[in-house]
Structures are given as C-alpha cells and as structure tokens.
MIVEXBA-342311 format. One line per field, with one value per atom (N, C-alpha, C, CB): residue in three letters; x, y, z; atom name; residue number from 1. Coordinates in Angstrom, 2 decimals, padded with zeros to 5 digits. Glycine has a CB too. Layout:
BEGIN
res (ALA:...) $
px (X:...) $
py (Y:...) $
pz (Z:...) $
atom (CA:...) $
n (NUM:...) $
//
This chain:
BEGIN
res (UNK:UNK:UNK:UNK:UNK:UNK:UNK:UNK:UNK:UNK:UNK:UNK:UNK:UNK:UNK:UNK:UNK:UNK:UNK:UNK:UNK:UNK:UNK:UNK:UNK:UNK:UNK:UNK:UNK:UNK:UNK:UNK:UNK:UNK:UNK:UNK:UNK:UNK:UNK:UNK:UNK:UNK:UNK:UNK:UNK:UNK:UNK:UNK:UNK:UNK:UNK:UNK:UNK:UNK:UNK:UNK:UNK:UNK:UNK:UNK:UNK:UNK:UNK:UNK:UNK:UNK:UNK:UNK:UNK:UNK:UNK:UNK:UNK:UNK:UNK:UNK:UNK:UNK:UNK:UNK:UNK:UNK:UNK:UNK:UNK:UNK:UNK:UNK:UNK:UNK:UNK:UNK:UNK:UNK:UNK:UNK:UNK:UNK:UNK:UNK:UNK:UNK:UNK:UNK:UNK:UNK:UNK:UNK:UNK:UNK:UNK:UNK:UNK:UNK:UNK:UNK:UNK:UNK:UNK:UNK:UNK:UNK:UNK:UNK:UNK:UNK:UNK:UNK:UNK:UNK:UNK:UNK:UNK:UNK:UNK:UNK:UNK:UNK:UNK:UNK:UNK:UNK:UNK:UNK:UNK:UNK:UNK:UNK:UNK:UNK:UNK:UNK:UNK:UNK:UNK:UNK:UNK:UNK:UNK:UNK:UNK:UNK:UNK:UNK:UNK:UNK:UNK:UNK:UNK:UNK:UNK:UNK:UNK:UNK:UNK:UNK:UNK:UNK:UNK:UNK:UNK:UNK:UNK:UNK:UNK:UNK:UNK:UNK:UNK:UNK:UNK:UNK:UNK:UNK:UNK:UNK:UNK:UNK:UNK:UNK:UNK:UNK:UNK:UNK:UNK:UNK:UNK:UNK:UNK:UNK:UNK:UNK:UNK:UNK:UNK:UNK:UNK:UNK:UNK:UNK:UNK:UNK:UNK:UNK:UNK:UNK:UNK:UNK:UNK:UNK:UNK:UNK:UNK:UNK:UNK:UNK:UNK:UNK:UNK:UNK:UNK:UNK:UNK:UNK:UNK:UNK:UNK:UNK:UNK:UNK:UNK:UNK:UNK:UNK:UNK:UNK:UNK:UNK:UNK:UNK:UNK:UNK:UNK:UNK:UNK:UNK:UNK:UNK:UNK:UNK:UNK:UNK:UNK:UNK:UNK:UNK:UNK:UNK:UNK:UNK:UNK:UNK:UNK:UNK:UNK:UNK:UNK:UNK:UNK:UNK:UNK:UNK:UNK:UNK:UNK:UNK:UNK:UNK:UNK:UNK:UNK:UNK:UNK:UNK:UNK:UNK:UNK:UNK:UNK:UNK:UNK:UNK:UNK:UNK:UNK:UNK:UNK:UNK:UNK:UNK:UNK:UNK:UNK:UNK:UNK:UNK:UNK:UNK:UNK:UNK:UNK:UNK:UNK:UNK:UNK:UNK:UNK:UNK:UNK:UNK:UNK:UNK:UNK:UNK:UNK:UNK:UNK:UNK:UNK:UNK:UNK:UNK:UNK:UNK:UNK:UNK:UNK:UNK:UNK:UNK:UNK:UNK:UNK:UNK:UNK:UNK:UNK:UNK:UNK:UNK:UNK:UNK:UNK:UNK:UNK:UNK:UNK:UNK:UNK:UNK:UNK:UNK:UNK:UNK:UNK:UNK:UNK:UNK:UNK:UNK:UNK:UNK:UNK:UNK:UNK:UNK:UNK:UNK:UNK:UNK:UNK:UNK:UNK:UNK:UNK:UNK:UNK:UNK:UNK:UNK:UNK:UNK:UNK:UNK:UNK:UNK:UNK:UNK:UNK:UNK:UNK:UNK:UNK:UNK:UNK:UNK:UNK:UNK:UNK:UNK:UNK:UNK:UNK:UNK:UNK:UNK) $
px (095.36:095.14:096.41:094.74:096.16:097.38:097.82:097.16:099.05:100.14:099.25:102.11:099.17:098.72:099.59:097.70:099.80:100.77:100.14:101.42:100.79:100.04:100.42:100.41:099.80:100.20:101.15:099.05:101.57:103.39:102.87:104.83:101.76:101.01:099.70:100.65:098.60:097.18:097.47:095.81:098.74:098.16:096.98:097.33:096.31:095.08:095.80:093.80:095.49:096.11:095.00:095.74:095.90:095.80:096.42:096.06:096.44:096.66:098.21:095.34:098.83:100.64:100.12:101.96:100.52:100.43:101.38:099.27:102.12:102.45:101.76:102.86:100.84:099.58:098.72:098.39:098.67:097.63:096.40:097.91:095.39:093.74:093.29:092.75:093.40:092.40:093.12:092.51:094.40:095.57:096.21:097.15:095.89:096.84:098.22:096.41:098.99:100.05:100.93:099.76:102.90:103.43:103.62:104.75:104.10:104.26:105.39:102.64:106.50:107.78:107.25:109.93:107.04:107.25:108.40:107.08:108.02:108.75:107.62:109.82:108.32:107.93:108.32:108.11:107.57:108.76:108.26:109.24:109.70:109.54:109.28:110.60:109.20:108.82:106.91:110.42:106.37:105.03:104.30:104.31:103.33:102.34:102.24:102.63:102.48:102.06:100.55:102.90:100.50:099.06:098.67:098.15:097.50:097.38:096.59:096.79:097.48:097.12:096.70:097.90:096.63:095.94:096.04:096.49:094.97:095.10:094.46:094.16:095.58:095.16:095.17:095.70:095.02:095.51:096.08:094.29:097.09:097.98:099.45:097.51:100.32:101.98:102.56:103.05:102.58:103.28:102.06:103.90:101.08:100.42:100.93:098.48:100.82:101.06:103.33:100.05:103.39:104.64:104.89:105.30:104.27:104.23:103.29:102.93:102.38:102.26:103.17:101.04:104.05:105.16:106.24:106.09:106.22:107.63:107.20:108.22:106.18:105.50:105.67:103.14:105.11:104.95:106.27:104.13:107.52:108.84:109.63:109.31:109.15:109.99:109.57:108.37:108.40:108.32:108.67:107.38:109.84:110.26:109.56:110.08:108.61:107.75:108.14:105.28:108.07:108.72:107.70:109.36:107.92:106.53:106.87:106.15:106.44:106.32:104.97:106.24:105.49:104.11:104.52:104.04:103.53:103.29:102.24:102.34:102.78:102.11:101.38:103.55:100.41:100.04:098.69:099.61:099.78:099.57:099.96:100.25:099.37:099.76:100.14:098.50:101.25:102.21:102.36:103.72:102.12:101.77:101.32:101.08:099.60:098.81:097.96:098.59:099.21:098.21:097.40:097.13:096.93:095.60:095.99:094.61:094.69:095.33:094.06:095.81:093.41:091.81:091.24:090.61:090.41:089.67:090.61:088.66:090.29:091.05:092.05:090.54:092.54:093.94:094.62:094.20:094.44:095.05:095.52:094.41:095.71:095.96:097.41:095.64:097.54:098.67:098.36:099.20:098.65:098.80:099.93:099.45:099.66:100.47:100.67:100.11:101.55:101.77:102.72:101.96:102.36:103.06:102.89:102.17:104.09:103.34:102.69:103.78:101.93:100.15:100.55:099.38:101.53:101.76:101.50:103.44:102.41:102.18:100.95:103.02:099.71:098.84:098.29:097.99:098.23:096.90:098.12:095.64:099.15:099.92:100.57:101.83:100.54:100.16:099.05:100.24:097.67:096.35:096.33:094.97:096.80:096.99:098.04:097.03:098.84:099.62:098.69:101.34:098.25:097.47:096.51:096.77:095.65:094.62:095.14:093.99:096.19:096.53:096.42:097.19:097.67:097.98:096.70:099.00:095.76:094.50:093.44:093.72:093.52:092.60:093.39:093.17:095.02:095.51:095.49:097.37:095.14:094.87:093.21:095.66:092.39:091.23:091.21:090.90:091.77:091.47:092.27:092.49:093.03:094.22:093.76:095.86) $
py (110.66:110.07:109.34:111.15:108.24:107.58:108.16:105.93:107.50:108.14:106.98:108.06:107.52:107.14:107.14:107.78:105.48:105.14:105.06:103.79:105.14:104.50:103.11:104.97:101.90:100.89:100.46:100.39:099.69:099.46:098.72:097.86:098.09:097.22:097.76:095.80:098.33:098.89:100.24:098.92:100.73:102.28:102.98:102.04:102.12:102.88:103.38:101.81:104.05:105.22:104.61:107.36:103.77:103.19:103.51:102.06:103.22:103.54:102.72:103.03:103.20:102.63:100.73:103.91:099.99:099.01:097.80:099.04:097.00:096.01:095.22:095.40:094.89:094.07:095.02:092.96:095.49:095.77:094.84:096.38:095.76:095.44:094.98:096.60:096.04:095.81:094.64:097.51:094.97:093.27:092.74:093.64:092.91:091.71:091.78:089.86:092.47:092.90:093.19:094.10:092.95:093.27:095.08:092.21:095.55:097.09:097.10:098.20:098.18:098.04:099.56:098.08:099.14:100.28:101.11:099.74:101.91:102.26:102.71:103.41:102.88:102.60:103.54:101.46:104.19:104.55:103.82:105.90:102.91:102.01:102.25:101.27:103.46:103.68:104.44:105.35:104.62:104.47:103.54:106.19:103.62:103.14:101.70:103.58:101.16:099.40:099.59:098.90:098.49:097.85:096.44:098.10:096.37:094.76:094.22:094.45:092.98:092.00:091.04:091.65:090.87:089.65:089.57:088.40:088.81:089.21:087.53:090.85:086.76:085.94:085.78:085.15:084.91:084.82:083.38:085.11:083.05:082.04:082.51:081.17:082.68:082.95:082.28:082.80:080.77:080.20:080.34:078.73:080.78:080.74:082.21:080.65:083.09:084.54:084.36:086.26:083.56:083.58:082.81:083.33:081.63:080.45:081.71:078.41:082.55:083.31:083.99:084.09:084.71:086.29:085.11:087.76:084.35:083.49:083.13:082.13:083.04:082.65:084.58:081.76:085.55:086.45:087.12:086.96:087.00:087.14:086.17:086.72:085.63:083.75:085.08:081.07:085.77:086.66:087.70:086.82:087.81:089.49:090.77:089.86:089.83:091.54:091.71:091.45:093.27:093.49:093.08:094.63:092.32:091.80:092.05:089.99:092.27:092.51:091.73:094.24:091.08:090.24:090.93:088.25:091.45:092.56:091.30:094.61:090.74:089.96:090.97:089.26:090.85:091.49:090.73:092.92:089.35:088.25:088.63:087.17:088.25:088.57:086.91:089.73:087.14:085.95:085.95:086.11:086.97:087.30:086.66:088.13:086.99:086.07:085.02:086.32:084.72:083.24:083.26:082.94:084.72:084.71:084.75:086.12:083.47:083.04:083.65:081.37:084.07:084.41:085.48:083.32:085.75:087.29:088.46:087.67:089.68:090.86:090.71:092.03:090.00:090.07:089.16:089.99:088.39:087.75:087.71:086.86:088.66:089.30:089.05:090.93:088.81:088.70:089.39:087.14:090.31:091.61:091.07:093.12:090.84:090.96:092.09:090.04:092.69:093.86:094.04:094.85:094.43:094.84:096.37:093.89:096.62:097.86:098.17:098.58:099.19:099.45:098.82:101.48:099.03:098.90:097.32:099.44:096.57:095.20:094.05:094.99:094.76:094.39:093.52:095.42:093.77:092.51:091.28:093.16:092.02:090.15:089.83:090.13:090.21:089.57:088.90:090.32:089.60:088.89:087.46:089.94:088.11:086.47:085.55:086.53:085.85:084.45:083.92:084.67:084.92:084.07:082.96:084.89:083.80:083.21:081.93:084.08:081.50:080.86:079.78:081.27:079.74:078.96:078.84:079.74:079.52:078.57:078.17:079.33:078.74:077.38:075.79:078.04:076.44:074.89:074.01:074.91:074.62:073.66:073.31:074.04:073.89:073.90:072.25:075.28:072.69:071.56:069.80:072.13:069.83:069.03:068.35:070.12) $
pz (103.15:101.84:101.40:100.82:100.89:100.54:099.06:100.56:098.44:097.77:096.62:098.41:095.35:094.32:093.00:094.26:092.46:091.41:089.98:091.75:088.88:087.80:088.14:086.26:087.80:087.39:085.74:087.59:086.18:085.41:083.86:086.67:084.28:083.12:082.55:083.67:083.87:083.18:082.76:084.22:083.86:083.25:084.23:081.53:084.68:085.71:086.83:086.35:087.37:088.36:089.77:087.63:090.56:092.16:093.18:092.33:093.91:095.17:095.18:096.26:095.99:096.13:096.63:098.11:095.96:096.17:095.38:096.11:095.88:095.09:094.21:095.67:094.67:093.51:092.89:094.30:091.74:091.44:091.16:090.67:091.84:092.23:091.19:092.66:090.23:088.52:087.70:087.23:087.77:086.61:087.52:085.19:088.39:089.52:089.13:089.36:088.39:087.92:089.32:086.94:089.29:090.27:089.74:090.59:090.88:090.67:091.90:090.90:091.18:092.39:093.14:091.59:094.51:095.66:096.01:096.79:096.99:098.05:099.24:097.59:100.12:100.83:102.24:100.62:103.74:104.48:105.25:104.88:106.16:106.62:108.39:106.08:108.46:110.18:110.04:111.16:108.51:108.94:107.50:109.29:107.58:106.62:106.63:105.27:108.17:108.90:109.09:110.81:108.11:108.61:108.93:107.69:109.41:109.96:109.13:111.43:108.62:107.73:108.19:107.01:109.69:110.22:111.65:109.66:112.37:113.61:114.20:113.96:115.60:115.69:117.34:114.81:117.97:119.40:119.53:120.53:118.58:118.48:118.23:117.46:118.92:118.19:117.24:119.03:117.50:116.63:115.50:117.09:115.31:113.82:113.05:113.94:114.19:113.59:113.57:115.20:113.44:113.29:112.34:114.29:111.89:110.57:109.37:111.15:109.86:108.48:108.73:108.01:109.70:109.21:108.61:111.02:108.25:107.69:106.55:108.49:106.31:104.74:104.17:104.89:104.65:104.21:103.93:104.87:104.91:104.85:103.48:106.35:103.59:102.10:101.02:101.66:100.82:099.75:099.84:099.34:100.51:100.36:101.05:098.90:101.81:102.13:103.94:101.80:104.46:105.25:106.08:105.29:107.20:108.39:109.80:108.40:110.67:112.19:112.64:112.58:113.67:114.64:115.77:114.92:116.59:117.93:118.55:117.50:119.14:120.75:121.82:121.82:121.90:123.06:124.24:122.42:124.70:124.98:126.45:124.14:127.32:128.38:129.73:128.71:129.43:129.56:131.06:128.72:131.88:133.53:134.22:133.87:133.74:133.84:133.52:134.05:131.83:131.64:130.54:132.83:130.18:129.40:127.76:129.87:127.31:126.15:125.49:125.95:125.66:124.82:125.27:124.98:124.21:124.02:123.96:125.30:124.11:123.85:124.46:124.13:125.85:126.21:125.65:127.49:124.90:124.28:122.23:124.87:121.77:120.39:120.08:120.36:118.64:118.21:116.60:118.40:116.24:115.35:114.17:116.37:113.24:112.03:110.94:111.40:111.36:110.36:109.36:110.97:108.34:106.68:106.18:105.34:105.56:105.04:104.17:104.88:104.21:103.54:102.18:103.30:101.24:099.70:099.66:099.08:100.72:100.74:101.14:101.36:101.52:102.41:101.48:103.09:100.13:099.54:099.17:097.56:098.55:098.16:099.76:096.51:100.60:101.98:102.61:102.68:102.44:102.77:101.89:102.33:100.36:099.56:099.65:098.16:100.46:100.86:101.97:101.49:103.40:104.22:103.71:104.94:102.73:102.16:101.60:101.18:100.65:100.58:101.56:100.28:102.10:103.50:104.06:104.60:104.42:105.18:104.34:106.36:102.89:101.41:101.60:099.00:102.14:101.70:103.21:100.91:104.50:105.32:105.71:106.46:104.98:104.66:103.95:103.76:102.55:101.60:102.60:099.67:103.18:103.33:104.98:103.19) $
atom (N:CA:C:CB:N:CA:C:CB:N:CA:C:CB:N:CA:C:CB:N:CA:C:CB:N:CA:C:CB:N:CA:C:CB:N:CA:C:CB:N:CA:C:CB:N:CA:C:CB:N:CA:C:CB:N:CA:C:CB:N:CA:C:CB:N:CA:C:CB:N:CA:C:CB:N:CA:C:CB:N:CA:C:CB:N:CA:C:CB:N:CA:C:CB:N:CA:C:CB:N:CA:C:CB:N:CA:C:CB:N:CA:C:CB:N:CA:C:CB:N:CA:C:CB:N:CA:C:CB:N:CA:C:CB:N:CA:C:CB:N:CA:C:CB:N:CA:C:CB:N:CA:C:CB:N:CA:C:CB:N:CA:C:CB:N:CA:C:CB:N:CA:C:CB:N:CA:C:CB:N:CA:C:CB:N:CA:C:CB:N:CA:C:CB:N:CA:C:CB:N:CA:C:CB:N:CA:C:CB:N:CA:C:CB:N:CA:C:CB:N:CA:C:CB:N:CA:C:CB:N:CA:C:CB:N:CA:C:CB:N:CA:C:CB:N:CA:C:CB:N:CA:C:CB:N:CA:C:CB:N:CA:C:CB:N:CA:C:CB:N:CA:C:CB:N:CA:C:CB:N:CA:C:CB:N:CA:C:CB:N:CA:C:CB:N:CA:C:CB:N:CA:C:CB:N:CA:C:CB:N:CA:C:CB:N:CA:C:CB:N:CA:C:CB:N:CA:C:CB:N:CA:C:CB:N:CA:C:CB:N:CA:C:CB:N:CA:C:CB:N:CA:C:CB:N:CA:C:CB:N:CA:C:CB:N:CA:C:CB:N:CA:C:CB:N:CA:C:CB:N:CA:C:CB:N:CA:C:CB:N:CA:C:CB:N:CA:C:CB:N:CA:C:CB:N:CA:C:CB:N:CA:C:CB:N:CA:C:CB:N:CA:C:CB:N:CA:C:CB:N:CA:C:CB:N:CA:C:CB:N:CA:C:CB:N:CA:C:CB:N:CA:C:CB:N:CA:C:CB:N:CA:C:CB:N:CA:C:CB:N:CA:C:CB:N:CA:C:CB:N:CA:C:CB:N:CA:C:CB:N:CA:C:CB:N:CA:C:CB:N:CA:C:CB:N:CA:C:CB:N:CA:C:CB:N:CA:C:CB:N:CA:C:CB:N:CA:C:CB:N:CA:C:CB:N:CA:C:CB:N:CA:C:CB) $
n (1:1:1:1:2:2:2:2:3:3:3:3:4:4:4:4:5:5:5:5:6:6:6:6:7:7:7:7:8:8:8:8:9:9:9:9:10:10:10:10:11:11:11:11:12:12:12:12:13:13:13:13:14:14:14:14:15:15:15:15:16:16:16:16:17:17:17:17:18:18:18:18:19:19:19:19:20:20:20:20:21:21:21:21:22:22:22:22:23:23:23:23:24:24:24:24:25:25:25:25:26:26:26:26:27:27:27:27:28:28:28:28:29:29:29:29:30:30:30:30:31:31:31:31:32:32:32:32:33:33:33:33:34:34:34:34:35:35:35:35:36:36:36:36:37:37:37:37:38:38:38:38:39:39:39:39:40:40:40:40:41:41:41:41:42:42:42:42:43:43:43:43:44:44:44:44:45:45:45:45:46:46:46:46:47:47:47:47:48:48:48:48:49:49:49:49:50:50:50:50:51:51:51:51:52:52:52:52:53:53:53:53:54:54:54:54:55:55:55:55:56:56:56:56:57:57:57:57:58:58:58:58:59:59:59:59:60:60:60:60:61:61:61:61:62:62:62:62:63:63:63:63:64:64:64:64:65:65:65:65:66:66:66:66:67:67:67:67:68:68:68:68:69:69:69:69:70:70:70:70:71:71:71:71:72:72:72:72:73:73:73:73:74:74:74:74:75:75:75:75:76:76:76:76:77:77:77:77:78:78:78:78:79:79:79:79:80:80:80:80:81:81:81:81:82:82:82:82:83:83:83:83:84:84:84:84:85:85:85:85:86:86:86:86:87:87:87:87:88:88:88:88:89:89:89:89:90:90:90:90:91:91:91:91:92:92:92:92:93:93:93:93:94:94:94:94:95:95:95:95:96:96:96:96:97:97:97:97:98:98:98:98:99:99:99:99:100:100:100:100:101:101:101:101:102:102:102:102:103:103:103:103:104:104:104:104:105:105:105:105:106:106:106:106:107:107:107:107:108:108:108:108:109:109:109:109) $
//
C-alpha cells in the first residue's frame, strides 16, 4: 500500500504524489530513491525515451531510461526491443503530463 499525504491546498487525504489528482495543486515529497520507480512510459525508440527523460529531468523530477534493446543482434521491434522510462511513484502523473504534453504538441505541429 502506498504512503498517504494530506494535500497542501485541498486538505483531501491522497496518495504520496506531487500533483494532486483532485486540485492539481503542487505537494512537496519525499521520496526513497532506491524503491518506489515506476514506468511512465515505454517506447522502442532511445533517442525518444531520452528527448522525454530530458524534458522530464528540465523539471526537476528524478528519471532513469533502462534500454533493453538488444544491440547484438540488431533487433529494433517487438518485446526485444523496449526502452522503459522510469520516475518515482510520487512523480508519475506531473511526468505522464509533460509526455502528454510533448506528443499534443507534435500531434498539433
């Protein structure tokens, strides 16, 4: 079960998170930084999963990209080919919303 905060602005009692869900409000964490990684995105491109961990990094949040690309033999697609973006759990939604961002704005453009 995860670790549960009040929020700094509603007052409603959530789950440890930087964004709150209900006011979209910031809320200051902590955090331990050897567990509670999760994957905020998953691609089989590097330089993309590396142009979002640098957008997600410009905001302060702690990011890891795990390749598990297999450079041996070549293979760029399907399951041998994954590239894992991870944040920790508190950071996961104002992370999903920078991605989101970044692909509304190469969407529109």
């Amino acid at each position: 079960m995860r670790q549960k905060i009040k929020c700094t602005n509603c007052l409603n009692e959530i789950e440890m998170s930087s964004i709150c869900p209900i006011c979209d409000s910031e809320n200051e964490v902590t955090y331990d930084k050897d567990k509670e990684w999760e994957v905020v995105y998953t691609t089989n491109n590097v330089i993309e999963a590396e142009m979002f961990a640098a957008n997600i990094e410009s905001a302060e949040i702690p990011v890891h990209v795990m390749s598990q690309i297999d450079s041996t033999r070549m293979f760029n697609v399907g399951d041998l080919a994954i590239v894992k973006i991870f944040v920790p759990y508190p950071f996961l939604i104002a992370a999903s919303r920078i991605i989101k961002s970044i692909e509304d704005t190469d969407i529109e453009g």
